[in-house]
N, C-alpha and C positions, 0 to 999 in steps of 0.2 A: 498730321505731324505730331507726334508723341512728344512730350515736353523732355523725356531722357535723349531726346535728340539732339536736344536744344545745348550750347554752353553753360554754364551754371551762374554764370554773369547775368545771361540775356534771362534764364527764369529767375534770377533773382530781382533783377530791374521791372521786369512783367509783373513780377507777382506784388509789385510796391504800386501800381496804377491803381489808382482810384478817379480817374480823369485821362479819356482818351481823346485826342484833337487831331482832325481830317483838314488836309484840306479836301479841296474841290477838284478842279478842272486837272487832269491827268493822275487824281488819286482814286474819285469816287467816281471819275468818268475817265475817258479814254484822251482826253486832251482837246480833243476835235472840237473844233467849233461848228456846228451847224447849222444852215438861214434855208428859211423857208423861199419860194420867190416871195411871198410878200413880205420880207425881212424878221417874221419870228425865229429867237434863235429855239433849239433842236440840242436836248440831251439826251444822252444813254443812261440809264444807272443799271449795275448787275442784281439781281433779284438775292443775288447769296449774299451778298454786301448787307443788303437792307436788311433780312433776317439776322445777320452777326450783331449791325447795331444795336437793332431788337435782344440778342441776347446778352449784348451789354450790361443794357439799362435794367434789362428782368434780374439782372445780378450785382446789382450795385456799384457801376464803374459809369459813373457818370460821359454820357459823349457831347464831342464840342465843336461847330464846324467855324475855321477861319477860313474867308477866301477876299482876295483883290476882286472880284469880280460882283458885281448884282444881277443875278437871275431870280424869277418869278418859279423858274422851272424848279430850281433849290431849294427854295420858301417851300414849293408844295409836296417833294420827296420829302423833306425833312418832316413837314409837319405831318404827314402820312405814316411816318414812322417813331412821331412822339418824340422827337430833338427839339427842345427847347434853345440849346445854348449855340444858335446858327447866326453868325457873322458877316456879313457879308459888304464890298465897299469897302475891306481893309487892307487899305496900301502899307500902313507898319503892321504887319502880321503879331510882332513883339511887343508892342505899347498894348494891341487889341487885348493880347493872352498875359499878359501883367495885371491889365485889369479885370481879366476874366480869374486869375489866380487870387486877387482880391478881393471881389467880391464872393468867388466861393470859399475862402480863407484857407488855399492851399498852398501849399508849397510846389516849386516845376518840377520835384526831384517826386514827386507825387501823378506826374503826367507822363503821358505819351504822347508823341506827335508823329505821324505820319505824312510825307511831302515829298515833292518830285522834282521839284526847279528852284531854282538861285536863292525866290523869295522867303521860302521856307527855311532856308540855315539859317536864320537869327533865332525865329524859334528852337529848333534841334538841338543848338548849342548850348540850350537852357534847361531841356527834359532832363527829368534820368531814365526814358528810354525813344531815343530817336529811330523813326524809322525811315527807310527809304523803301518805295515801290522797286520793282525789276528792274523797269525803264527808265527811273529820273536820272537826271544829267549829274556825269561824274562829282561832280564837287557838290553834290547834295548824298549822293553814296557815300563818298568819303564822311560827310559829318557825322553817317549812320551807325548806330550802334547796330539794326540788326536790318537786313534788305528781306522784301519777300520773292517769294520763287515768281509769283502771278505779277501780271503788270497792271500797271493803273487802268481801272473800269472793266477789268477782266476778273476781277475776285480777291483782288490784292489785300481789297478791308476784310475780308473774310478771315483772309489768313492772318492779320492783324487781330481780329475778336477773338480766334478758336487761340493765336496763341497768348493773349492775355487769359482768358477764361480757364486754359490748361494751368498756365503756370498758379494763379489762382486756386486749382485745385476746383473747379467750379463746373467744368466740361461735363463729365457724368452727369451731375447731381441733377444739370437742367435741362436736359436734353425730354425730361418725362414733362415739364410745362407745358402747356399751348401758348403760341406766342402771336396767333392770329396772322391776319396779312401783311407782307412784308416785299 
């Protein structure tokens, strides 16, 4: 997606991210819950997703994961991919990212957020640039300043990285790194 594609709003709001925040379950994965018979639960993550975060952080846009939920499965995607600032067990998504804007001593107008379901618009309403997946449920599109084409756990953070990193002006430059496994 060429960032002349883009409105001039949404690269302008993009190119002000220096803190990008995911959730989880229907952003970074597909929503599904999965159990083993012996009751482990069973994630997807998309492999372009992990490489975007990866070129995140190779370019100075710090990423941040809020989710309602505790998996072990997310502990180890995350830490596989060098995310430090993984959240997890937060039923006020908003109080978590308050004090996540705190102690990194940023401003929201300074973030991004990306979300799919209800829980997320407290966040959204705070960014200056809210996103919504394809598929999240209408009253989370509505909060969104900009939707992506891909749905959650199908590539959707991808499209979220490439388009911070374009509006950035960063796409090019880093594309010649090695970014290792992702």
């Amino acid at each position: 997606m060429p960032s002349n594609d883009l409105p001039a709003v949404i690269r302008d709001r993009a190119a002000k991210v220096r803190l990008a925040v995911f959730d989880v379950d229907g952003v970074l994965t597909d929503g599904r819950l999965w159990y083993s018979e012996d009751g482990h639960e069973l994630k997807s993550f998309h492999v372009h997703d992990g490489l975007g975060l990866k070129r995140l952080r190779a370019n100075g846009i710090e990423v941040a994961i809020i989710t309602a939920r505790i998996s072990h499965l997310v502990a180890k995607r995350m830490a596989d991919l060098g995310v430090i600032h993984v959240y997890q067990g937060q039923e006020d998504k908003l109080a978590c990212f308050d004090q996540l804007l705190h102690a990194m001593q940023l401003s929201a107008a300074d973030c991004s957020y990306t979300g799919d379901d209800l829980p997320d618009i407290g966040v959204m309403t705070q960014v200056g640039l809210a996103i919504a997946v394809a598929n999240a449920h209408p009253a989370v599109a509505a909060q969104a300043h900009w939707q992506t084409r891909r749905e959650g756990g199908a590539g959707a953070v991808r499209e979220v990285c490439d388009l911070l990193l374009q509006a950035q002006g960063k796409a090019d430059a880093e594309l010649a790194r090695p970014l290792g496994r992702h």
